[in-house]
N, C-alpha and C positions, 0 to 999 in steps of 0.2 A: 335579745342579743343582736348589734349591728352584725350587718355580712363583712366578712375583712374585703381586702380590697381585690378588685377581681384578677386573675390569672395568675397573681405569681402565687322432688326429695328421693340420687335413692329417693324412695319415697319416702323414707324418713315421716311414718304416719304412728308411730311408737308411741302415747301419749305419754308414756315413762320418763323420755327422751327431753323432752320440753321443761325446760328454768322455767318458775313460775313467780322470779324476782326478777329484774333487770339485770342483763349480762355485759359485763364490761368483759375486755379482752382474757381470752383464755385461749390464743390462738399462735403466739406466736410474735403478736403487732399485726397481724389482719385484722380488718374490722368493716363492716360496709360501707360503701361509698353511695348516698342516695342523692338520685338528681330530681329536680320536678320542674315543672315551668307550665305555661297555660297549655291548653290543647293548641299544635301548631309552633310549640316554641321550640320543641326536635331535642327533645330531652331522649327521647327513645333512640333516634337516630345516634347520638353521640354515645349512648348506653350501646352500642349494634358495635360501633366503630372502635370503640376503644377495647372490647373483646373481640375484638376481628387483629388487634393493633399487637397487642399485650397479654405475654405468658402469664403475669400475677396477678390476675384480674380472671373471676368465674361469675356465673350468672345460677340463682336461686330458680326453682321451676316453683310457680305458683300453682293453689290449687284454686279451682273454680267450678261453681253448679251448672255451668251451658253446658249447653251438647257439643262434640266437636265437629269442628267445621270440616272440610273437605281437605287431606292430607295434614293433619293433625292427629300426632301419635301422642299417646295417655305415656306421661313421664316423660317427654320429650320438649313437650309443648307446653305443657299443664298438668294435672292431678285434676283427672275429671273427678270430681265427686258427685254428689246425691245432695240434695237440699239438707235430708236429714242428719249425714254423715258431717256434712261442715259444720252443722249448728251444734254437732257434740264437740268437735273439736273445738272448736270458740267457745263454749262453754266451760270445758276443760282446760283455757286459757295456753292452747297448743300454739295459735299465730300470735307472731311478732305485728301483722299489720293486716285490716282484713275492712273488710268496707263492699254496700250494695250498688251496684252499679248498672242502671235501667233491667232491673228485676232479676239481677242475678247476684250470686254473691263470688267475690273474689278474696283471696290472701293469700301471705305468704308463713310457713311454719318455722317455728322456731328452730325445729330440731333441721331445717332443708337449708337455713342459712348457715348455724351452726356446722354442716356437713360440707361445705364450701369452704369455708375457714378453714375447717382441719385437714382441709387440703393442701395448705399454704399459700390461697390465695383470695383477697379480696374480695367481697361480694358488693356486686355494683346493679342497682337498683334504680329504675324509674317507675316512680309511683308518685302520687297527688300528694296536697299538701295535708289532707287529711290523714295517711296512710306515713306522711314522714313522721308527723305528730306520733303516730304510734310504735314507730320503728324506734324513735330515740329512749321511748320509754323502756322495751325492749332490749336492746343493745345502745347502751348510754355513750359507748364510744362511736357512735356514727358519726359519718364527716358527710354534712352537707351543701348540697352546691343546690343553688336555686338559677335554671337557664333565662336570660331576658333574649325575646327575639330585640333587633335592633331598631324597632320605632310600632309606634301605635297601627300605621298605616300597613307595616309589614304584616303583623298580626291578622290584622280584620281581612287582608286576603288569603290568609293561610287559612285563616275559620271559614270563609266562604267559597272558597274553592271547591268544596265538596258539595257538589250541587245537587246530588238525591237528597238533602234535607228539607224540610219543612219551614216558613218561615221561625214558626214557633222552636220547632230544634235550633234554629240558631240561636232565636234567643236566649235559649236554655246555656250554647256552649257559651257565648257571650258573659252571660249572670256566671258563669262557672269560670272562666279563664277574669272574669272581674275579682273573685274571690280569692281565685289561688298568687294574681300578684300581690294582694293584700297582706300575704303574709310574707312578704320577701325577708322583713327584717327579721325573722325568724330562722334564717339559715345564717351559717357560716361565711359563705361563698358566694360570692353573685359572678357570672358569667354569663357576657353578651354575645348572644351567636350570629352575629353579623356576618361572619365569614364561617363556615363548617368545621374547613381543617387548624384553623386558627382558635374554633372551640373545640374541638377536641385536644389539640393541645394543651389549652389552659386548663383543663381539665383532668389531664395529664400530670400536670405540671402541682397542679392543685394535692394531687394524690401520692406525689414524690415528696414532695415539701413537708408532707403530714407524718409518712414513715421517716424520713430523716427525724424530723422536731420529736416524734416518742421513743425513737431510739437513742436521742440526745436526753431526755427527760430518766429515762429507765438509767441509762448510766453515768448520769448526777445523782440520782439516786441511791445506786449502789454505790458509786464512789462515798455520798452523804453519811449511808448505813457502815462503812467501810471506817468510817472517819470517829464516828458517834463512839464505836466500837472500842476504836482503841484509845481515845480518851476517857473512855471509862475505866478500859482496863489499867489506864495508869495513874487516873483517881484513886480506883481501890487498891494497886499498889502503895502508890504515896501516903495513903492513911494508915498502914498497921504500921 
């Protein structure tokens, strides 16, 4: 699929709780919003901003096997789990999206996104492109935006900036932010962040444009169902 053109858990750990087909909307017309871009491209930053921004818009709390860091609350932050505990849950096909990440494991549940939705509001998401991959399988109405920073040059200082790394860790984020543009033509959305508040906007703007067109769709719809109806019923009038 080309990208259209740019800008215009409780713990809920219930395995009961979790669809174990693909979930299209059952929420109202919420559905999540997933961003991703290389390490650097500030997918996360605009994920921070537009729920800092925006009442219809919630954030999923993932679960993960690390330990917590220093003022990281369990449910707040994350769903610390146990190595053992996630691998039942992933096995029991509990996470929408879930992926290892330098020896640890991370995801998010089905039933934690789901619980965000029946709130009435949006779940908005930065994860890799690995992790969108699984998210759509999941929830088949996701709307994805894939961030580009604004030039090759910007990038390579955003990756190198972080100067406790090793040569070899960079090459690692390098070979990994190589990959994740590789897939752009896999998203919906492409969005350059050259300016912040100007991707946030479009970004915005991206997610209004989406609840309009399925609220338009839903009620062509019923108008269609609406129409089918009553020419039928005067089909089988006109025949006896």
């Amino acid at each position: 699929m080309s990208p259209k053109a740019e800008g215009v858990d409780a713990r809920g750990l219930d395995a009961s709780q979790a669809a174990a087909q693909p979930q299209a909307s059952a929420f109202g017309g919420q559905f999540p919003v997933i961003l991703s871009s290389p390490s650097g491209g500030g997918k996360t930053t605009i994920a921070r901003e537009l729920l800092g921004r925006r009442n219809d818009v919630g954030y999923s709390v993932s679960c993960t096997t690390r330990a917590p860091r220093a003022g990281e609350v369990d449910g707040r932050d994350y769903y610390f789990l146990s190595r053992e505990e996630f691998i039942r849950r992933r096995e029991a096909g509990d996470f929408a999206e879930c992926a290892e990440v330098h020896g640890n494991l991370y995801g998010t549940l089905k039933s934690e996104i789901s619980r965000v939705l029946a709130t009435g509001k949006h779940v908005i998401m930065d994860i890799d492109v690995q992790g969108a991959r699984q998210m759509r399988r999941s929830f088949v109405d996701s709307v994805t935006v894939f961030v580009l920073p604004p030039s090759g040059e910007v990038l390579l200082q955003r990756l190198k900036n972080r100067k406790t790394e090793s040569p070899q860790q960079l090459i690692d984020r390098l070979n990994s932010a190589l990959h994740e543009l590789r897939a752009v033509e896999e998203y919906e959305y492409v969005v350059v962040n050259d300016d912040l508040a100007l991707a946030v906007q479009r970004v915005g703007s991206i997610l209004d444009a989406e609840v309009v067109s399925r609220e338009r769709v839903a009620g062509l719809r019923h108008s269609v169902e609406a129409l089918i109806a009553r020419l039928e019923q005067e089909i089988t009038h006109t025949s006896r």
